[in-house]
C-alpha positions as CSV (number, residue, x, y, z in Angstrom):
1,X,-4.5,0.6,39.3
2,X,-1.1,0.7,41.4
3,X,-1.2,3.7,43.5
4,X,2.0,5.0,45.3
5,X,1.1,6.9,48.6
6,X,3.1,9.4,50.7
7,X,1.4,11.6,53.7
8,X,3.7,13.3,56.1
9,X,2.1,14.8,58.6
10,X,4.2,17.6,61.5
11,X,2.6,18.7,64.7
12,X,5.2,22.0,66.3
13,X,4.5,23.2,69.7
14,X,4.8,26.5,71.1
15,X,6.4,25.2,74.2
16,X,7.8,21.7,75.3
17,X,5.5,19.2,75.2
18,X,6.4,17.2,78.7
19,X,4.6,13.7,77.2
20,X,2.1,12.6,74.4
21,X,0.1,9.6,72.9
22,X,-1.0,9.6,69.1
23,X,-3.3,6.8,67.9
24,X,-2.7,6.5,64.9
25,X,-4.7,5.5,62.0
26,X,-2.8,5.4,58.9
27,X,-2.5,1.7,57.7
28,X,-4.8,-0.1,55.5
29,X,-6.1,-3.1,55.7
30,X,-6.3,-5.1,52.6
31,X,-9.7,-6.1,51.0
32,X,-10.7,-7.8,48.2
33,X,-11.2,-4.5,46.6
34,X,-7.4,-2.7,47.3
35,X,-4.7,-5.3,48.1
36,X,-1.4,-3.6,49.8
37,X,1.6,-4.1,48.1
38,X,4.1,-2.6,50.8
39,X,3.4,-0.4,53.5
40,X,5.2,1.7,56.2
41,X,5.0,4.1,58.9
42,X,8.3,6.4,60.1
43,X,7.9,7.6,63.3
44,X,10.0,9.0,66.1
45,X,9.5,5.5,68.2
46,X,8.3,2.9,67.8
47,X,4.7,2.1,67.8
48,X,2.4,-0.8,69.6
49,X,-0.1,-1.9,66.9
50,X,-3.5,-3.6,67.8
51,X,-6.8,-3.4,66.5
52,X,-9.9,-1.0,67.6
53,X,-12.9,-1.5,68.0
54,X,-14.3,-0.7,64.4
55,X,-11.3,-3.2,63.0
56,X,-8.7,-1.0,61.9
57,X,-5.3,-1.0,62.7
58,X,-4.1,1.3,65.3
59,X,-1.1,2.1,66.5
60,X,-0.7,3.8,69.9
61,X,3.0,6.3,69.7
62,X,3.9,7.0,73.3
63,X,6.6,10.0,73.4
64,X,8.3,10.4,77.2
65,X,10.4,12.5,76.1
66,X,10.2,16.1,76.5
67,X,9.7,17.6,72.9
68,X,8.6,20.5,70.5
69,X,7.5,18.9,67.2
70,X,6.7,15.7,65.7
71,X,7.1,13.5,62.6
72,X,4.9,11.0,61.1
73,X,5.6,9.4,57.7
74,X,3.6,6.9,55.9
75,X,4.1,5.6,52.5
76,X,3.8,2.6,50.8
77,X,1.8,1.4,47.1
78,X,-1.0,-0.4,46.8
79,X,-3.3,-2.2,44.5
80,X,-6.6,-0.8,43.7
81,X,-8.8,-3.5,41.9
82,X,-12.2,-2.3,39.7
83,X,-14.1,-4.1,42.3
84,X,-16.9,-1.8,43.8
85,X,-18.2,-4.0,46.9
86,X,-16.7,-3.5,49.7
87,X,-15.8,-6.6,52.3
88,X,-18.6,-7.2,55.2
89,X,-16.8,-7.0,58.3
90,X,-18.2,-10.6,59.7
91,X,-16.8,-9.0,63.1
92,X,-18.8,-6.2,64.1
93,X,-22.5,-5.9,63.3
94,X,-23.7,-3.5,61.0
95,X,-26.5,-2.3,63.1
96,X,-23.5,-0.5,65.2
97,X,-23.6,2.2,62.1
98,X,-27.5,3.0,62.8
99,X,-26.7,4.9,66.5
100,X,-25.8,8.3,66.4
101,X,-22.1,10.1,67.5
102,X,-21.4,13.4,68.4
103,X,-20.8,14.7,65.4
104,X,-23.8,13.1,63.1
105,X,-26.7,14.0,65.7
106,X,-30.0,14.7,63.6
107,X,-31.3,18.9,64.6
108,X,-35.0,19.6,63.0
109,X,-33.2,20.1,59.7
110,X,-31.9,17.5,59.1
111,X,-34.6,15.1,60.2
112,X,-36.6,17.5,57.6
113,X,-34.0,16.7,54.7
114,X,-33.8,12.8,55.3
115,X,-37.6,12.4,55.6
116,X,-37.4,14.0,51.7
117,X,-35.9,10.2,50.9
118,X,-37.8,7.8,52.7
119,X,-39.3,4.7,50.7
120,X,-38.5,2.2,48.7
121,X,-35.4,2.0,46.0
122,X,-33.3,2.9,49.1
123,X,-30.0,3.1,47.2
124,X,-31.4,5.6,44.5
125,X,-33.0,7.7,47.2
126,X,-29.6,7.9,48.7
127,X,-28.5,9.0,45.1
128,X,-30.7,11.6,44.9
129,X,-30.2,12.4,49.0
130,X,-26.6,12.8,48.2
131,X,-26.9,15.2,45.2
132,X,-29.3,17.4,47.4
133,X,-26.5,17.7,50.0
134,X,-23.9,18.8,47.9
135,X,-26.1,21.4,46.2
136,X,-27.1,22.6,49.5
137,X,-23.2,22.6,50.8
138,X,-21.0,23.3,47.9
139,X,-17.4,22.7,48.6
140,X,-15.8,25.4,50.6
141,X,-12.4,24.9,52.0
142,X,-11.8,27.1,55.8
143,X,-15.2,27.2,56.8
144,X,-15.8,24.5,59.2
145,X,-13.3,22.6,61.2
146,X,-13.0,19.2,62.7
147,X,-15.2,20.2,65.5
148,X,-17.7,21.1,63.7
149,X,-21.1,18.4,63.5
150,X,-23.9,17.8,60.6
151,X,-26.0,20.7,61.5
152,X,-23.6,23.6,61.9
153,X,-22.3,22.4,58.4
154,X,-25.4,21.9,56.8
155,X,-27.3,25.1,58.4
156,X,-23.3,27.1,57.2
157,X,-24.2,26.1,53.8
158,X,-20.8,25.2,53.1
159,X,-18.0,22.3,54.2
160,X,-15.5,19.9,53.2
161,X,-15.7,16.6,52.6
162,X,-15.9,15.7,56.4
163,X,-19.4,17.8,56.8
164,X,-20.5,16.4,53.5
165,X,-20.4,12.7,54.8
166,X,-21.5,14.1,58.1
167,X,-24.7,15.3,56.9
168,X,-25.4,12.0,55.0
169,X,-24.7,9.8,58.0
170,X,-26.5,11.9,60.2
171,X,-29.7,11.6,57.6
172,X,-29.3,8.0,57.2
173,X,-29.5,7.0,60.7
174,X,-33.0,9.6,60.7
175,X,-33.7,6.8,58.3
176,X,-32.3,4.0,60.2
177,X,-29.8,3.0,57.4
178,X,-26.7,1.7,59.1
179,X,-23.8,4.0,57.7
180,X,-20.5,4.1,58.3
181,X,-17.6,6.9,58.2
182,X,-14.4,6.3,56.0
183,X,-11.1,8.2,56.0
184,X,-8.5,7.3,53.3
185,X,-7.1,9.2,49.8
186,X,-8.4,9.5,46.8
187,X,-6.1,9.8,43.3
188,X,-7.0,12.9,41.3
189,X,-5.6,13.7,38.0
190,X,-5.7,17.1,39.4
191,X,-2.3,17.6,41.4
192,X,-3.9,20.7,43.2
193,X,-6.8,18.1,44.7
194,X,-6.6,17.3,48.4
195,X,-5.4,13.9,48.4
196,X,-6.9,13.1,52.1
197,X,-10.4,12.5,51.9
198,X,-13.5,11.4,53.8
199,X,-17.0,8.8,52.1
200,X,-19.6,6.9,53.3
201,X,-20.4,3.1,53.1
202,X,-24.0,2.2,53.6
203,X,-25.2,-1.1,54.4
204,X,-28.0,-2.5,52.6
205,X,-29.1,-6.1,51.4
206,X,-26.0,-7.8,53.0
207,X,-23.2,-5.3,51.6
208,X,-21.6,-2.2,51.9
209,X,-22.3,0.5,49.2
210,X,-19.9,3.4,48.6
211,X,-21.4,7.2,48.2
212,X,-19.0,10.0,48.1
213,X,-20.6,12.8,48.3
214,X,-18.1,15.5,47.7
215,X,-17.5,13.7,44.1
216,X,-20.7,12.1,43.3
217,X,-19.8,9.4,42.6
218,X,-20.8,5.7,44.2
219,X,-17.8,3.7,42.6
220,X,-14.4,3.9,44.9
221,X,-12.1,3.2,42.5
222,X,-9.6,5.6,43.0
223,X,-10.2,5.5,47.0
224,X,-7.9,4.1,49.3
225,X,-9.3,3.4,52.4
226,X,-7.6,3.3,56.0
227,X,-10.5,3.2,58.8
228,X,-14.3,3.3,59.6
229,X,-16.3,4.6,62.2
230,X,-19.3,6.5,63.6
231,X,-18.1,9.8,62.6
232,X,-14.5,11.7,61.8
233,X,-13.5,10.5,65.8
234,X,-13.1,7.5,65.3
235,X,-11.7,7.3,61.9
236,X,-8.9,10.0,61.8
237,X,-5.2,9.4,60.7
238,X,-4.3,10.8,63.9
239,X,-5.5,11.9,67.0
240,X,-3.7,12.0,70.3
241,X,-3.4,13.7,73.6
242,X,-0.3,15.7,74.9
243,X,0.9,17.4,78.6
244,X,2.0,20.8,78.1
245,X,3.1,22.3,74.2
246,X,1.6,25.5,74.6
247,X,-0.2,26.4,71.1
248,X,0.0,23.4,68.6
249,X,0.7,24.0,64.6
250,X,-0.4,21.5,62.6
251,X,1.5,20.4,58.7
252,X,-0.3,17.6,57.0
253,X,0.7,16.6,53.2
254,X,-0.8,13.4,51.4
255,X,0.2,12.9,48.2
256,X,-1.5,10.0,45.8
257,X,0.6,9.3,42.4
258,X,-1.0,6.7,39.8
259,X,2.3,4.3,39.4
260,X,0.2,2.1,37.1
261,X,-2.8,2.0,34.9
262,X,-6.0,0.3,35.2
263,X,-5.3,-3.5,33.6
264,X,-1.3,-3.4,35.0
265,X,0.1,-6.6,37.0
């Protein structure tokens, strides 16, 4: 399936912002499973790109400039095959996925709700782990934000797809199941559906296995993926640092169009 991608993204400051760095998160890598066909990033200057430390591509947009808003476009189409592995990084050791971040740290309850799925069959537990999340947190938009970790969104009762993946990271590493955050878009046939989204990849018997909580579903082949990490930190589109600005507004639009069906060239 061909997917055609467009996310434009506008932070506007209250006051001039006197300098700012945005790391920036928003190019795939190609994978046996999505293959890019083109891909580019508009941006008020150019960007250094390098690598992090989880293997994505970063690019690091230093502004000197005084100034009160900023652009970021990127777009490009890419190639989505009906491959459900995903690639083993040979580069960074899975076991990096088992530690616990800021935002995934285990409280009493959710120790409690991992220790429901301990045992054998680990991938079906998970199943069933992952349907007892979402049943506990139905999907409520405006009731957590990115700040928020796995137990305030599990104890609120409520989240996005960020606290759903949360809460299964943070339960998996109760476990000590290496697994791994992943920001990227999904296509939806539904043009009101939130094009950015969040999943999990869990490592088990020498591969990474896909679980999307917020849509059930353990096959990722309308995903698009751009980065991993321990938790939302390290895997956002953007994330920078400014010097001055005053209150920040924030604009983000992703849009995912199907260009061409499943069995196109």
């Amino acid at each position: 399936m061909k997917l055609s991608i467009r996310h434009h993204t506008e932070y506007r400051y209250s006051e001039r912002v006197r300098h700012s760095t945005q790391y920036l998160r928003l190019t795939p890598r190609p994978s046996r499973r999505q293959r890019i066909l083109k891909w580019e990033l508009d941006l008020p200057e150019p960007a250094a790109r390098a690598s992090d430390s989880f293997g994505n591509v970063l690019h690091v947009l230093t502004l000197d400039q005084p100034h009160q808003s900023i652009q970021l476009v990127a777009r490009g189409q890419v190639n989505i095959t009906d491959e459900d592995g995903e690639d083993d990084d040979v580069r960074l050791s899975p076991l990096v996925f088992a530690r616990f971040s800021p935002l995934t740290a285990a409280d009493a309850a959710l120790t409690a709700l991992a220790e429901e799925h301990r045992g054998d069959a680990v991938l079906d537990r998970l199943e069933r782990l992952s349907e007892q999340i979402l049943a506990r947190m139905p999907f409520a938009a405006g009731v957590t934000d990115v700040a928020s970790n796995a137990a305030v969104a599990l104890q609120g009762g409520q989240g996005v797809c960020q606290d759903h993946t949360h809460v299964f990271l943070s339960c998996c590493r109760v476990l000590g199941i290496p697994a791994r955050y992943v920001s990227g878009y999904l296509y939806s046939h539904d043009s009101e559906h939130v094009a950015s989204h969040a999943w999990a990849e869990v490592w088990h018997r020498e591969s990474w296995h896909t679980f999307d909580v917020t849509n059930q579903t353990r096959r990722p082949r309308e995903h698009l993926k751009l980065a991993v990490g321990l938790d939302y930190l390290d895997a956002c589109p953007v994330r920078g640092v400014r010097y001055g600005g005053g209150v920040e507004s924030l604009n983000a639009v992703a849009r995912v169009t199907q260009t061409e069906p499943w069995g196109g060239q």
